[in-house]
C-alpha positions in Angstrom: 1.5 73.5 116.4 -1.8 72.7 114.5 -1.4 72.8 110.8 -4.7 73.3 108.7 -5.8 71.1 106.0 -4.9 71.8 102.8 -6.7 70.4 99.7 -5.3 71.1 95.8 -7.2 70.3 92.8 -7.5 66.9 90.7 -6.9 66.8 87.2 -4.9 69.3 85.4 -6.2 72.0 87.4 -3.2 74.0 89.0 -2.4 74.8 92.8 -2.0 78.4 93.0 -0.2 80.4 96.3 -3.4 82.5 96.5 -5.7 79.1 96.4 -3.3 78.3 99.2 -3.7 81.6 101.1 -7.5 81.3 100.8 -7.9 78.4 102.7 -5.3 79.0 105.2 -7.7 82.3 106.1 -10.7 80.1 106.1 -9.5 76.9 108.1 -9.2 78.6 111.6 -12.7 79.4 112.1 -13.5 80.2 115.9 -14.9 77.1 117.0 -19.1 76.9 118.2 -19.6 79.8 115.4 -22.4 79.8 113.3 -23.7 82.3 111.0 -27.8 82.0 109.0 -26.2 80.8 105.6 -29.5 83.1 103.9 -27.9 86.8 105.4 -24.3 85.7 104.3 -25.7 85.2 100.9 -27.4 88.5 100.9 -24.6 89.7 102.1 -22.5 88.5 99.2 -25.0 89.5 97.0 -25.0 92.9 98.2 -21.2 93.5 98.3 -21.0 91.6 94.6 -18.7 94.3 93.0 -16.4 94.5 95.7 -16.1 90.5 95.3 -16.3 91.0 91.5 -18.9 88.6 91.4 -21.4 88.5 89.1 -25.4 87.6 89.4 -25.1 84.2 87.8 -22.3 83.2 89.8 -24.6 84.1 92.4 -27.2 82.0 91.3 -25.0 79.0 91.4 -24.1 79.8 94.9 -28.0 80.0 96.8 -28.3 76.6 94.1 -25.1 75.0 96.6 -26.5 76.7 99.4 -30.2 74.5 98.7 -28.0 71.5 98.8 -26.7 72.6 102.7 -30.1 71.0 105.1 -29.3 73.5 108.2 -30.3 77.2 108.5 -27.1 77.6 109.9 -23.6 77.7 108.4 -21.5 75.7 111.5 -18.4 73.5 111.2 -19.6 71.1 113.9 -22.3 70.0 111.1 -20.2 69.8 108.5 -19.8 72.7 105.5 -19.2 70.2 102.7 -21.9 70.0 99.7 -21.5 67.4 97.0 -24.2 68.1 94.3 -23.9 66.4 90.5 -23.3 69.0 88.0 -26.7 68.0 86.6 -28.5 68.5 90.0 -26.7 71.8 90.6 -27.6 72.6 87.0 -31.3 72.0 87.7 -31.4 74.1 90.9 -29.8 77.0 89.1 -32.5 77.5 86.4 -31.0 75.1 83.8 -27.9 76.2 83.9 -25.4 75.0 80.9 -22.6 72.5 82.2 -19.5 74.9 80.5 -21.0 77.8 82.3 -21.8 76.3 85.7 -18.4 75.2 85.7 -16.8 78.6 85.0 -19.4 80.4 87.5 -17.8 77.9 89.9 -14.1 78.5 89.7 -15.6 82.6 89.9 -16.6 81.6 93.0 -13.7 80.2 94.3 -12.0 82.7 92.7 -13.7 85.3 95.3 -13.2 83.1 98.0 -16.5 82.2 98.8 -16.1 78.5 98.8 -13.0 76.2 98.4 -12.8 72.7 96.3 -12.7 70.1 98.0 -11.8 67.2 95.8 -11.8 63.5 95.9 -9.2 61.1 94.5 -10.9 61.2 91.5 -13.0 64.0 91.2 -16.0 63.2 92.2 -18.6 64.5 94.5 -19.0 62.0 97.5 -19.6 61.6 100.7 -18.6 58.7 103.4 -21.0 57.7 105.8 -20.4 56.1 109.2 -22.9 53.2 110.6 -25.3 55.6 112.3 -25.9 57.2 108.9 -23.9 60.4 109.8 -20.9 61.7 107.0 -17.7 61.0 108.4 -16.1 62.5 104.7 -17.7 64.7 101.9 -15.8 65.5 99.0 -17.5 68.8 96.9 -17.4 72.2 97.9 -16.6 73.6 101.2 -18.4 76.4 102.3 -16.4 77.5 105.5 -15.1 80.7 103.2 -18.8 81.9 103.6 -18.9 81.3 107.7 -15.3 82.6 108.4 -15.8 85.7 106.2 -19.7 86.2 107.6 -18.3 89.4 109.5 -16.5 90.9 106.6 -19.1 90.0 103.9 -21.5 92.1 106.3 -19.5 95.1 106.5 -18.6 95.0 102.5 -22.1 95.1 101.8 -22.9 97.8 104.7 -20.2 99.7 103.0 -21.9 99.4 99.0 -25.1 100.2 101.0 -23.5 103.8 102.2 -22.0 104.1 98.9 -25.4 103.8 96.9 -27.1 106.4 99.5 -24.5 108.7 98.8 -24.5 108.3 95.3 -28.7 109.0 95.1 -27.9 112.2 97.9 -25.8 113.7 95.2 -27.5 112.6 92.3 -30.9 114.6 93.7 -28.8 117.2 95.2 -27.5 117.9 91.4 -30.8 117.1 90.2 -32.2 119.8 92.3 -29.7 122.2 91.8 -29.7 121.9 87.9 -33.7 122.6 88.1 -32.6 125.8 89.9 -30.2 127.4 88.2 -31.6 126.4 84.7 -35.1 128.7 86.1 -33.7 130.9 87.6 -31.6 131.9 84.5 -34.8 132.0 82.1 -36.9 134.0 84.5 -34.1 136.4 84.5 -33.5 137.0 80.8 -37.5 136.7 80.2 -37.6 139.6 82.4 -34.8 141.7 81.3 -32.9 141.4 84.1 -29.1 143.5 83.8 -26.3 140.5 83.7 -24.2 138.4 81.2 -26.7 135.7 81.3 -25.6 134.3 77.8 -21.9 133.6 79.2 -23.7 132.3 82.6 -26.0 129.9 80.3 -23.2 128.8 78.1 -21.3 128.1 82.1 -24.2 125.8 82.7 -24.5 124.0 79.3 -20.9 123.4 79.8 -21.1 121.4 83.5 -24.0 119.7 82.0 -22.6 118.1 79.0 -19.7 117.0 81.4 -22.4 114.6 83.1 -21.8 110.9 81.9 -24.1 108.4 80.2 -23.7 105.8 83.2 -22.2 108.0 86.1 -20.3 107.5 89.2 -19.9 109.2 92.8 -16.5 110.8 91.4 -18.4 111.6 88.3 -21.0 113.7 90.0 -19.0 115.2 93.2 -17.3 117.8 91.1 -19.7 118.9 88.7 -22.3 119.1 91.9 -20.3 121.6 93.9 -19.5 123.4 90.5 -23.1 123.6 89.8 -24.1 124.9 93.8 -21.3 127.1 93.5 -23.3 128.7 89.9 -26.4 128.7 91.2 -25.2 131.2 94.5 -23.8 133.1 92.0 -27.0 133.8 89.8 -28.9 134.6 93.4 -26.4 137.2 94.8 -26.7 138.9 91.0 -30.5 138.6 91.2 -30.4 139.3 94.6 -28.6 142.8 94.0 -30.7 143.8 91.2 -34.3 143.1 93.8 -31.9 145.3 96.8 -31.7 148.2 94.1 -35.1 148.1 92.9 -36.7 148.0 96.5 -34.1 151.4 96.9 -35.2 152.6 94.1 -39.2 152.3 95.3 -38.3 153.5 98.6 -36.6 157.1 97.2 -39.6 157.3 94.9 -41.4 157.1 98.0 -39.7 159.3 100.5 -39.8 161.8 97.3 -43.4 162.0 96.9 -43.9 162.5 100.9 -41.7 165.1 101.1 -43.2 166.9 97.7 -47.0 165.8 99.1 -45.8 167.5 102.7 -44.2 171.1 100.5 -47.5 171.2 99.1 -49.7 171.1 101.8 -47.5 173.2 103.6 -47.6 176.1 100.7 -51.3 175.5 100.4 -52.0 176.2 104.1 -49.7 179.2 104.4 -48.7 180.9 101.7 -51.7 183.3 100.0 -53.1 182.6 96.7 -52.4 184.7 94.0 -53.6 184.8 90.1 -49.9 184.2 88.8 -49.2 181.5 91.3 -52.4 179.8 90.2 -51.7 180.4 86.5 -48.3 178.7 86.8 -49.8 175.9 88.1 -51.7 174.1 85.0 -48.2 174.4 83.5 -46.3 172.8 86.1 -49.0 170.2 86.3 -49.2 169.0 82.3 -45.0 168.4 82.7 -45.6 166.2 86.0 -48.0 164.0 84.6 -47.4 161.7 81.6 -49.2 162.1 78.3 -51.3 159.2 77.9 -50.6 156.6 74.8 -52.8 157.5 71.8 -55.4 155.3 71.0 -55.4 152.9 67.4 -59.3 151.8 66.2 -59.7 148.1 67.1 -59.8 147.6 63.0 -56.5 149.5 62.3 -54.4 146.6 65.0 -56.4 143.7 63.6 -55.2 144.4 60.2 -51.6 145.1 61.6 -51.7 142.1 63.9 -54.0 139.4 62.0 -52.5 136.6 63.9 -54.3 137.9 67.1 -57.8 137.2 66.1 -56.8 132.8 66.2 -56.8 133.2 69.9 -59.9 135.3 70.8 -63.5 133.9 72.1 -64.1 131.3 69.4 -61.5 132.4 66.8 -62.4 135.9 66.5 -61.7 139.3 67.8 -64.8 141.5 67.2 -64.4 143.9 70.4 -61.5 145.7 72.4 -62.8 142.8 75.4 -62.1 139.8 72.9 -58.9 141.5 72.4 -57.8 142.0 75.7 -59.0 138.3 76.4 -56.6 136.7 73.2 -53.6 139.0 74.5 -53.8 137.0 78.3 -53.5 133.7 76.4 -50.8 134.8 74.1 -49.5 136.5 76.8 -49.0 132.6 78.6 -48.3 131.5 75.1 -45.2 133.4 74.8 -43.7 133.1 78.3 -44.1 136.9 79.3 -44.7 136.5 83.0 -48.5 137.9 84.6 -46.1 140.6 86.4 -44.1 141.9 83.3 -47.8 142.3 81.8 -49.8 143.6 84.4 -47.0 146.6 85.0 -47.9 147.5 81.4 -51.6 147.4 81.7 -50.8 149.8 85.0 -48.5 152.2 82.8 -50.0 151.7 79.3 -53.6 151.2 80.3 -55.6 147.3 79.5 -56.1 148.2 75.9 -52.8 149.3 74.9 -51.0 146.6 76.5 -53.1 144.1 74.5 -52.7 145.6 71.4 -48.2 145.4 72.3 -49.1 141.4 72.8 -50.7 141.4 69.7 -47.6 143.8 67.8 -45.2 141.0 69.8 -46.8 137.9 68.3 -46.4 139.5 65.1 -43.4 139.6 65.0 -42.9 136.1 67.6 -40.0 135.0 64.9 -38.0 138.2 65.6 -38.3 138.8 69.5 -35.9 136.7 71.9 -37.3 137.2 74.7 -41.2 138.5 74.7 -40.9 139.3 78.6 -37.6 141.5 78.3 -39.2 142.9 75.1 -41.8 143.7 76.9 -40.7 145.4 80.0 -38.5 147.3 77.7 -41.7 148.8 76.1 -43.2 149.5 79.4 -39.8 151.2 80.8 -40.1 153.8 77.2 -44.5 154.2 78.1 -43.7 155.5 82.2 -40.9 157.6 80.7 -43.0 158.8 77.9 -40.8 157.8 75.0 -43.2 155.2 73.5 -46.0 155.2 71.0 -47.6 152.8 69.5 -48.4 154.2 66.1 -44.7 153.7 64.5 -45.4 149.8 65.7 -48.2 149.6 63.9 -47.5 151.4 60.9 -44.3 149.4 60.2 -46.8 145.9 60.6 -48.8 147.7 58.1 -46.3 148.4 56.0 -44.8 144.7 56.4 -48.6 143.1 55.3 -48.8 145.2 52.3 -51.3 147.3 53.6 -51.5 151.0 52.7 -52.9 153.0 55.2 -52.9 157.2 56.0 -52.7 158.4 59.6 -55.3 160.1 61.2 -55.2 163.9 61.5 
């Protein structure tokens, strides 16, 4: 039965049964193998947290490694180094002597290289009459070339570990960016929903994100977050579903009241009470249009306005309608939400509500919703614009009679 060498430490440096264990795994290293002593040490860099290693330990080991001539770790060539502390010092960027010393016992701590120690404690080496070393007494790096296999697939497992890590990271990264739109645009626009409670859901899984995070830090709160953000779709997507049913009945109602029509017109004689029923029925289908304000009137109940037209001034309904598209982007109130109420309230009307809304900026939540709101009242014909503007009147101190 071969027994393995077995070194122990000089001095008052205690043998330990894991010191003992460490080089019994080491010493029976397949003979002929040979490992490139620069991808072990990458290796070992690589898989440093797993080794619980740190990067001046590793340091001192590519310093030892320097002192090693070959390319290639291989036990026919020896695996001994035996530098000074004062070279090894040098080599690892000035190093102090206390802390090379405790970097060193790291090392062996990890198991990447095993003492080796003289009589004395010195780093030697005996030489035969050919010049070759029959006998070095230093540090053994055989740990390095019997563990070459493992140290490869430690640091191929921290390398799948970190890729997961960033795949999460960007998937929650992406996700947040999602749901944190998607829940503006939805309250800018007025859309129907609890969206404070679904806000307050997301603030929540947000602050639960840690300063320096970890894959079991950001698994949970990801699928938490993914599992919001479908959530805020299938409620967004139902209200879009009932609005596209609600276009196509409004649809299907004016064909069918366009094809009665024509089908009355074409058969059914003409007579003078028919005809003077119509006008009647015709004033109730169609909406009244808003009244009309003089530019001068809204400029005194919306000074604020005038900062943003053509060269800081508003002198025509066009430099009105000009200042209400940048205030308009100002205040977040999205081109559709604005160009429905130019279609409903007509281009001069709808500036002159931007103008009422920056106003009163301080009081309004959400211009958009506001906004859409106003527009909803104007199609059903239960909006003017004259109490909006008497009340700004009224609020700058400004005493003012309506028009007959």
């Amino acid at each position: 039965m071969h027994t393995p060498a077995v070194t122990t430490p000089v001095g008052r440096r205690p043998m330990t049964l894991a010191s003992l264990k460490r080089q019994l795994d080491t010493a029976d290293i397949k003979k002929g193998k040979t490992a490139e002593k620069w991808k072990v040490f990458r290796d070992a860099c690589e898989a440093r947290a797993l080794l619980g290693v740190q990067d001046r330990a590793l340091a001192v080991l590519d310093a030892l490694l320097t002192f090693y001539p070959h390319s290639e770790l291989s036990e026919e060539r020896g695996l001994v180094v035996f530098p000074s502390n004062a070279q090894l010092s040098v080599r690892a960027h000035g190093i102090a002597g206390t802390t090379l010393r405790r970097h060193l016992a790291v090392l062996v701590e990890a198991g990447l290289i095993v003492r080796k120690d003289s009589p004395n404690g010195k780093r030697y080496a005996h030489k035969d009459s050919s010049g070759d070393i029959e006998q070095a007494f230093g540090f053994s790096l055989a740990p390095m070339l019997a563990r070459a296999e493992e140290l490869a697939q430690m640091a191929q497992q921290v390398a799948a570990e970190r890729r997961r890590f960033l795949m999460t990271k960007e998937a929650l990264s992406i996700c947040r960016r999602d749901v944190r739109k998607l829940i503006s645009a939805a309250m800018e626009e007025g859309a129907p929903g609890n969206w404070g409670a679904i806000e307050e859901r997301f603030c929540a899984l947000i602050a639960r994100i840690p300063r320096t995070p970890t894959i079991a830090d950001l698994e949970p709160i990801r699928e938490e977050m993914e599992m919001l953000r479908e959530d805020v779709v299938n409620i967004l997507e139902m209200q879009v579903d009932s609005e596209k049913l609600h276009i196509n009945e409004v649809h299907s109602e004016r064909h069918i009241q366009n094809s009665n029509t024509d089908y009355s017109n074409e058969l059914e004689p003409r007579s003078e009470t028919r005809s003077a029923a119509k006008p009647s029925q015709t004033s109730r289908a169609v909406r009244e249009p808003i009244k009309a304000f003089p530019l001068g009137t809204v400029l005194k109940a919306c000074p604020d306005i005038a900062d943003y037209g053509p060269g800081g001034a508003v002198e025509s309904w066009r430099d009105l309608m000009q200042a209400a598209v940048v205030v308009r982007s100002m205040l977040g109130v999205s081109p559709s939400a604005y160009q429905d109420a130019c279609e409903v309230m007509g281009a001069e009307n709808a500036a002159v509500v931007i103008a009422c809304i920056l106003e009163r900026a301080g009081h309004v939540n959400s211009p958009g919703g506001y906004l859409r709101n106003l527009t909803a009242k104007a199609r059903q014909g239960e909006f003017s614009l004259g109490p909006m503007l008497m009340a700004l009147l009224r609020a700058n101190g400004l005493e003012t009679r309506r028009a007959s």
